[in-house]
C-alpha positions as CSV (number, residue, x, y, z in Angstrom):
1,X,11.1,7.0,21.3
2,X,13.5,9.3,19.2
3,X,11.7,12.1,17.2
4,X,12.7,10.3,14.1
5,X,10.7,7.6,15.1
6,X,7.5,9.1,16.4
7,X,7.2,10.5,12.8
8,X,8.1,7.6,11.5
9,X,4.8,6.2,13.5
10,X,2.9,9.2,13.5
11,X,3.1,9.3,9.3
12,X,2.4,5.8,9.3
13,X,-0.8,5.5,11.0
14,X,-2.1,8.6,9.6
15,X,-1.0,7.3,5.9
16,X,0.0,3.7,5.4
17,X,2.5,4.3,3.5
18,X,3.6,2.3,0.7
19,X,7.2,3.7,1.1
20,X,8.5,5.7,3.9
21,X,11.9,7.2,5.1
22,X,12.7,9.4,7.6
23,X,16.3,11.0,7.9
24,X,17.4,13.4,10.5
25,X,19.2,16.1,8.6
26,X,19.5,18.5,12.1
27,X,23.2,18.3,11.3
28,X,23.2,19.9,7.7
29,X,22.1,22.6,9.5
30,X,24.2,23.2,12.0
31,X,24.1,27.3,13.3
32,X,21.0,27.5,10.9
33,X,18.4,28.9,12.7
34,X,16.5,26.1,14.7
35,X,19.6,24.1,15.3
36,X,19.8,22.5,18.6
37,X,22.3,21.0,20.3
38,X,21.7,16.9,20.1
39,X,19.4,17.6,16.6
40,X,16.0,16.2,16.2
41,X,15.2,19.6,14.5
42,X,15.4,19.0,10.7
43,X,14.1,15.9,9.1
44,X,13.7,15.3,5.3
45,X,10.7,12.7,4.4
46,X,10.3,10.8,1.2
47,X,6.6,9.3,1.4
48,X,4.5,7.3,-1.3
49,X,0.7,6.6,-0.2
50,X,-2.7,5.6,-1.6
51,X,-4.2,8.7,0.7
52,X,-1.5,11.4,-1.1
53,X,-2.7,10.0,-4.3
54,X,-4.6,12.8,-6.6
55,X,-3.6,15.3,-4.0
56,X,-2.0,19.0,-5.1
57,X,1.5,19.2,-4.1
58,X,0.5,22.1,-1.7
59,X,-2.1,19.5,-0.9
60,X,0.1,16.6,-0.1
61,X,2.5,18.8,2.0
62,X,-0.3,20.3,4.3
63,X,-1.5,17.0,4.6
64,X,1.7,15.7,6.2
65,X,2.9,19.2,7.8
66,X,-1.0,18.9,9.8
67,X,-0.2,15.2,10.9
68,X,3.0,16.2,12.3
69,X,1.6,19.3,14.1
70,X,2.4,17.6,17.5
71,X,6.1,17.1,16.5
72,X,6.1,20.3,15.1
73,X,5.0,21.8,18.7
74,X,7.4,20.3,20.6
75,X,10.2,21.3,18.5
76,X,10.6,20.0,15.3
77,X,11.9,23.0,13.3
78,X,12.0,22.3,9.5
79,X,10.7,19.5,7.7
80,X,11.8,18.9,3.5
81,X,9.1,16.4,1.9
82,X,9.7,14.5,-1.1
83,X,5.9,12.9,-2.2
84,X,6.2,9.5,-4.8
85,X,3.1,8.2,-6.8
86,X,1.9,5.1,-4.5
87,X,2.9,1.7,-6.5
């Protein structure tokens, strides 16, 4: 499973989202620091979900950065969220 895809899940379970998408970005950021050869180190995230409803912005992104910690141990480097009102 490609690291795009385990967050994919990962976010998924943890949230149930209402909208979700994941896009590598590891090429944007190409010699930035973090950068590895074959990517899957920069991912930008736009998420909409009942549970981020009501939440702080600081809020929200802890929430997400915390159910990512896994990905973000085995080498996930940056991670640029974008949170939407659930619908």
């Amino acid at each position: 499973m490609s690291v795009r895809d385990q967050i994919e899940a990962t976010l998924t379970e943890v949230f149930a989202p209402t909208t979700l998408e994941v896009i590598d970005d590891s090429e944007r950021h190409h010699g930035h620091a973090g950068w590895r050869e074959g990517g899957n180190t920069h991912f930008r995230v736009t998420i909409a979900s009942p549970r981020l409803d009501g939440l702080s912005r600081v809020e929200q992104h802890r929430a997400v950065n915390a159910a990512l910690a896994d990905q973000f141990s085995a080498g996930l480097h940056a991670l640029a969220i974008k949170v939407m009102a659930s619908q």
